[in-house]
N, C-alpha and C positions, 0 to 999 in steps of 0.2 A: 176238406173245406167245410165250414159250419158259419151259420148265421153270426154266433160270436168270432170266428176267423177268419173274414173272406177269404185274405191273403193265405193261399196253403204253402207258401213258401215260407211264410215266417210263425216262428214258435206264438204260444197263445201267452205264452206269461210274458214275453217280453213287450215293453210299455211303449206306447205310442212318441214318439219324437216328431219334431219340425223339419219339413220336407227341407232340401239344403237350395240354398239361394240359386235363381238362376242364372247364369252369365251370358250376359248381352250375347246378342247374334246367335245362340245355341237353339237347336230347332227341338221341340217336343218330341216324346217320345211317340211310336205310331200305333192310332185308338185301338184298342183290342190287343195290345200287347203287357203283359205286366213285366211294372218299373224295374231296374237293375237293381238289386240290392247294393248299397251302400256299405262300405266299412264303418264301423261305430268311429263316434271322436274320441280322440285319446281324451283320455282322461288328466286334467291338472290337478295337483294338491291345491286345498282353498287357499285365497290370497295372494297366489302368485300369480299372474297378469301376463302373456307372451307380450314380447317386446319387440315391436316393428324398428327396423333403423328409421331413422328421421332423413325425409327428404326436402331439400327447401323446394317451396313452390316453383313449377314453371314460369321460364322467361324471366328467373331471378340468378344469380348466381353466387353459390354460399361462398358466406361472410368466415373467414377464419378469426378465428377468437385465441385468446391468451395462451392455450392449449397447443395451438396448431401451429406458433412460428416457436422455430427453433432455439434450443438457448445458447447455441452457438453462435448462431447469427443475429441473435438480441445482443450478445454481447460486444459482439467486435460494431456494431452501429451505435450501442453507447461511448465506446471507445472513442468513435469517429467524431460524435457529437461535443461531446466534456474534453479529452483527452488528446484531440491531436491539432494542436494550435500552431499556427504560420511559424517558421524557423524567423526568428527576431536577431540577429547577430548584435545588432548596439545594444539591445535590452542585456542580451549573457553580458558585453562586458561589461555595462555599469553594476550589472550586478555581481560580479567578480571584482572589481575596482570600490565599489561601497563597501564589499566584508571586507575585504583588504584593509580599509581606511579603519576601520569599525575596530578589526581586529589587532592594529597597530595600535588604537588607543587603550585596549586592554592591556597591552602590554605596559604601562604605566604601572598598574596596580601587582600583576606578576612582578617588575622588578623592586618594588618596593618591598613587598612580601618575600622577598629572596634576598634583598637588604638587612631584612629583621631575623631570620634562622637563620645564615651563613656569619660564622663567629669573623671574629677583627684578627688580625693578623699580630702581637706583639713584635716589635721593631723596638733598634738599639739606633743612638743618632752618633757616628762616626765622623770624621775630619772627612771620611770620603764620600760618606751619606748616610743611609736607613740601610743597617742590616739586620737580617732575623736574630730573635734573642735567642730563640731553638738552631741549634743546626740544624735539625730536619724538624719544621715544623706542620703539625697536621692541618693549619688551620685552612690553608689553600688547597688540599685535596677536599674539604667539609665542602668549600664554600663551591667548588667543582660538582660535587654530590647533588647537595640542594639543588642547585640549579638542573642537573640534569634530572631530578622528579620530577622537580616543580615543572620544568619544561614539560616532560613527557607524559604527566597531567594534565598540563594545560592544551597541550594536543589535542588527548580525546576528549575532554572537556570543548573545543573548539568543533569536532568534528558531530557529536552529538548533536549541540546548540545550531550549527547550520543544517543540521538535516531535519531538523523540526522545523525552522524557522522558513528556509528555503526549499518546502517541501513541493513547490510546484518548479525546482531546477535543480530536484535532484539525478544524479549524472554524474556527469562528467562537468558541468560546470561546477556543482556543490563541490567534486574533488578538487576540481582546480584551487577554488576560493580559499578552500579549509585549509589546502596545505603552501600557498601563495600569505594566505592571510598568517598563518602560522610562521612562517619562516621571515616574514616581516617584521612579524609582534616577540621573536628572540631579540635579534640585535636591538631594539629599542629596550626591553627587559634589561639587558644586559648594562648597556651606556646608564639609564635611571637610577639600577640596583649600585652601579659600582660608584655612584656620583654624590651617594647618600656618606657626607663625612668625608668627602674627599679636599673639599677648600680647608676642613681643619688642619689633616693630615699634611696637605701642602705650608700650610702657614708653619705648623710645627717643624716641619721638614728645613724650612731659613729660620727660624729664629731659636730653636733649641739649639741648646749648648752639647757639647760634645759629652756624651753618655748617658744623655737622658732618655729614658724607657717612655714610648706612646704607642701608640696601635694603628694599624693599615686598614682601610676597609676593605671589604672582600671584592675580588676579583678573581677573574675566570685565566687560569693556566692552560685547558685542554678545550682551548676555543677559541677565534675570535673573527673577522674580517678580513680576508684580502681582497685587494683593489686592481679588477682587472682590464688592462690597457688605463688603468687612472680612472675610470671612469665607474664600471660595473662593480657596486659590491657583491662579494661570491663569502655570504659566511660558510664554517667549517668549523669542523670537532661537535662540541656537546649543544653548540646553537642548532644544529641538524635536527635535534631530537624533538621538539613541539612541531615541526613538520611529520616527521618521519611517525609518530603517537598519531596525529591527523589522520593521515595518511592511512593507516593500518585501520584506527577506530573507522573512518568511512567506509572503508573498502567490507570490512565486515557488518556494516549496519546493510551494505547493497547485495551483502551474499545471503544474508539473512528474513531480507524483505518478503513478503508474501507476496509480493505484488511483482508480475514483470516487467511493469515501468518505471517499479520504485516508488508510485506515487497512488494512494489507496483509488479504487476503483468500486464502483456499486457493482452489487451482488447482481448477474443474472436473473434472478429467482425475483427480485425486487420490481421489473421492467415489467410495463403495464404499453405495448403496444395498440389498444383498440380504444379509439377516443370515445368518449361519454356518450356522444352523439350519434354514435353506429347502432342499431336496430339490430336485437338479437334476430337469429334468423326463428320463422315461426314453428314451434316444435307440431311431429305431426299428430293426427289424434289417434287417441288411442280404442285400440281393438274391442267389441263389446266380447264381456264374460261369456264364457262357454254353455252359464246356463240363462245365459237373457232370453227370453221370448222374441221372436222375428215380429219385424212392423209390419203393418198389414200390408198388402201389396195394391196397387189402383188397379 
């Protein structure tokens, strides 16, 4: 112990520090006794700052922020919101009954266009009627051909076009429509296509003389209408196939969807739960530096 070291417990070269704060209710140490040595503070590298976790003030209770609700459960409440609308049963059929209608009128322009590729049949005029000039002529297997592309193009062309258009019924009603509206818009193809050149063909048919060469228009051999109990048409053969095209083209546009309802859905990650108006919660303060000097005490 020396005038420059009262303390004989601590070294001389070590430098004087700031006694350490004291905490409420803690009783002084007793006079005539020397203070407990202390552990040094650890030491931080500069600039880095120890970080208190953040408590919200008392008598408040934290606020969850964008972070804190789930994106599982953000997403099935957007679902709930946008996505899952009252079961409308007259709304599905008119709207199965309007493609229907829609898609019957397309079929105008199909059998036109099947009118014009599928070639004319050459026919010979007999005491007993029109018969082929060919014994085996190709031109009714053609006009069989055409039609069944052109059909089972206009299928998936059909099935496409409602799944864009009727994108908020896609399902099982867009299936219904596509392949209802499709099997509709054949036989009307059909009756159009084969009616193009038909009143000539008939005229020819009574008033040509016996051996004169004229030509058939095309009609369908491996298809056509039966009438069931008189009433129900039930087409059959190669009218099947603008459904049956439909039919397939839907089915894989709903295997292929990203989406499990078929019908696109906002992104998770997009959903902004805490309204504008919510008060972040107050961050706490922060810890003073390890070399700040203590405030003076009262």
């Amino acid at each position: 112990m020396s005038p420059d070291n009262p303390d004989r417990e601590r070294p001389v070269d070590e430098p004087d520090r700031s006694a350490p704060p004291r905490a409420s209710g803690a009783t002084s140490p007793a006079a005539g006794q020397p203070p407990t040595e202390q552990p040094p503070p650890t030491e931080q590298p500069p600039g880095e700052q120890p970080q208190a976790a953040e408590q919200p003030p008392r008598g408040e209770e934290p606020v969850e922020g964008p972070a804190d609700v789930a994106p599982s459960a953000a997403y099935q409440s957007s679902l709930e919101l946008n996505f899952d609308e009252p079961r409308r049963p007259l709304r599905a059929v008119a709207t199965v009954l309007g493609a229907v209608l829609a898609l019957a009128v397309l079929g105008v322009p199909f059998g036109l266009l099947w009118a014009a590729l599928a070639p004319d049949t050459p026919v010979l005029k007999t005491v007993e009627g029109a018969i082929y000039a060919d014994p085996q002529p190709e031109q009714p297997i053609a006009a069989d051909g055409w039609f069944s592309l052109l059909g089972l193009a206009f299928g998936l062309l059909v099935a496409l076009a409602l799944w864009v258009v009727l994108r908020r019924r896609r399902g099982p009603v867009g299936l219904l429509a596509a392949v209802l509206g499709a099997l509709v818009a054949a036989p009307v193809a059909w009756q159009v296509g084969r009616r193009v050149g038909l009143a000539t063909f008939d005229r020819l048919l009574d008033t040509a003389p016996a051996g004169q060469a004229f030509t058939k228009p095309a009609d369908l051999r491996a298809g056509g209408v039966d009438w069931l109990l008189g009433v129900l048409p039930v087409p059959h053969g190669n009218l099947l196939l603008p459904a049956f095209g439909a039919a397939i083209m839907y089915t894989l546009l709903a295997g292929w969807s990203r989406w499990p309802g078929l019908r696109p859905e906002p992104d998770p990650a997009e959903l902004s739960w805490v309204s504008a108006g919510t008060p972040a919660p107050p961050a706490a303060p922060e810890p003073p530096a390890p070399d700040a000097a203590e405030p003076p005490r009262g």
